[in-house]
N, C-alpha and C positions, 0 to 999 in steps of 0.2 A: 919205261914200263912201271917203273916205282909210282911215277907220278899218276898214273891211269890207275893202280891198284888203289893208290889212297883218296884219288877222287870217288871211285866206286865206292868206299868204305865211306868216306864222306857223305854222297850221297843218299846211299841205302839209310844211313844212320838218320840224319834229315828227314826221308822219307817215314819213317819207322815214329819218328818224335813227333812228325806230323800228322802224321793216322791217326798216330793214340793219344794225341794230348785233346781232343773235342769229347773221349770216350769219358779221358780220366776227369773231364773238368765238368761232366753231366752236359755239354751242346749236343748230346745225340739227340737228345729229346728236343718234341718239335720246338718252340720260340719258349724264353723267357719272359717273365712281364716288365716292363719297363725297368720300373722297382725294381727287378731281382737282375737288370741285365748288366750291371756294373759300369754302365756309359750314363745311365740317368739318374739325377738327384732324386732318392727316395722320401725327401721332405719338400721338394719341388711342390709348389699348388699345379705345376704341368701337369705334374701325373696322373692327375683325374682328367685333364682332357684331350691329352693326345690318347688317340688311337690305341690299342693294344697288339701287338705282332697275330697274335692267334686269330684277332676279328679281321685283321685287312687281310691275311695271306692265306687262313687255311680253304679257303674257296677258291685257289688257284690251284694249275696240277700239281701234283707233289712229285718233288724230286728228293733224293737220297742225301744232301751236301747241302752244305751251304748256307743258306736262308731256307732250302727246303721246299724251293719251287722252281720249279720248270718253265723259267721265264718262256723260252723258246715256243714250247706247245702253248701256252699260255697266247701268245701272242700269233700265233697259226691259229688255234679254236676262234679267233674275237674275241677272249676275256679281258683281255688288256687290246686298247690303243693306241699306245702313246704317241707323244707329236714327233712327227721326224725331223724338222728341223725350227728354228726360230720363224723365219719368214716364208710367207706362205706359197710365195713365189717358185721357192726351190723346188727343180724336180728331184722326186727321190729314184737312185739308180738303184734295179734288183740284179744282183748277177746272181745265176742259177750253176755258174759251175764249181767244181771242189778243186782243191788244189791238194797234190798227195807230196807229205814231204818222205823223202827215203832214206837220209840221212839219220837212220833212226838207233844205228849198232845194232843189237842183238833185239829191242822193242821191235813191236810190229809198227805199221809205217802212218803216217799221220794223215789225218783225212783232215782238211781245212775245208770248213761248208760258208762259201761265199755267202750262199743266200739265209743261213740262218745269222750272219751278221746284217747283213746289207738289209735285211725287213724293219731295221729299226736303225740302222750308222750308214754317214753318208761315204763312201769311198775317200772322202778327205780325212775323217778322223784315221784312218791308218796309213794310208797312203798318201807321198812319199815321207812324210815325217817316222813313222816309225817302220814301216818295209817300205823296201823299195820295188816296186812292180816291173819286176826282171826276175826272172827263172834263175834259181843260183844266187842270188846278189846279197841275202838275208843269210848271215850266218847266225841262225839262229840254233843255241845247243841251250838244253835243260839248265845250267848252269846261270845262263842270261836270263831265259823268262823265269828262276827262283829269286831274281836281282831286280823285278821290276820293267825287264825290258822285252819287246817282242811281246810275244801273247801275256805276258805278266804285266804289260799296262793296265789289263781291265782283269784275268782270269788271277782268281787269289784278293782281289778287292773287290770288286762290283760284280763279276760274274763269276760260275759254278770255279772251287776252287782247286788247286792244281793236285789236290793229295785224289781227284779222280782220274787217274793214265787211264784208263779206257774209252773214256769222252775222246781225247785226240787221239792217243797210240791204238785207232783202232780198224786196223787191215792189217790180217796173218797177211806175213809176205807170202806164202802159197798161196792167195786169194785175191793177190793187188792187182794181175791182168784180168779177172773176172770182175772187179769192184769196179776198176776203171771203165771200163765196156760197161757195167752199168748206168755208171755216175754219167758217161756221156750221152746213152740214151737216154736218163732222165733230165738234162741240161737240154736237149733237143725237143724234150716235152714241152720242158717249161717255154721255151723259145719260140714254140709255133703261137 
């Protein structure tokens, strides 16, 4: 019991340091300039011709986190393309269904959307390397993906980062057999 009290306390704390250290450090605001983002040499002759964050991204949708765009819609509209795999041979596979995890304590329960990964990563890049595609077989707990593993391969580095719970932890368990009856008739849409 000691041990589940001071992991909550732990966690919460993490959670809390990681909300508000983007506020306290001024990255609310949308992109910094090269120069001021503290990864680029500000006497660099680069810095006059790379790109600036605000010219490639404020033309994409805007999202709340992160870089501050909605790759997902972005890539649903046709704003972005990108290639799906190296050779051109590959077919790329779309899966249309969600996967709900439940094991979520007292959060509401995880909605995992196949196809807004699968529009742009081939079923190899997570599968069986990092889940393994069996019902149950992933013990995945918040713990793990704050460590890098399970969904913290990509969300927290390349994709929207984890201080957003309502991106995944999002079905009120009062709502999960109405979401699921949905999620299935819209996986039957997609399907026909």
């Amino acid at each position: 019991m000691l041990k589940i009290k001071l992991f909550r306390i732990f966690f919460t704390s993490l959670l809390i340091a990681v909300l508000l250290l983007p506020l306290m450090s001024g990255a609310a605001s949308k992109w910094k300039s090269l120069a001021d983002d503290g990864i680029h040499d500000p006497e660099s002759p680069a810095i006059g011709v790379l790109q600036e964050p605000a010219a490639a991204l404020s033309k994409l949708p805007p999202d709340t986190s992160g870089n501050m765009v909605n790759w997902v819609k972005a890539l649903e509209k046709g704003v972005i393309n990108p290639r799906t795999n190296i050779r051109p041979e590959t077919k790329v596979r779309i899966r249309n269904d969600d996967v709900f995890l439940e094991q979520t304590g007292e959060m509401p329960v995880v909605r995992f959307p196949h196809r807004a990964h699968t529009l742009w990563l081939d079923c190899k890049n997570c599968h069986e390397k990092y889940f393994i595609s069996k019902k149950g077989a992933n013990p995945i707990t918040m713990m793990k993906i704050l460590q890098g593993n399970y969904c913290g391969r990509c969300h927290g580095a390349v994709a929207f980062p984890l201080t957003e719970c309502d991106r995944c932890h999002s079905v009120p368990w009062q709502k999960l057999d109405q979401v699921k009856a949905e999620s299935r008739k819209a996986q039957a849409k997609y399907n026909k």
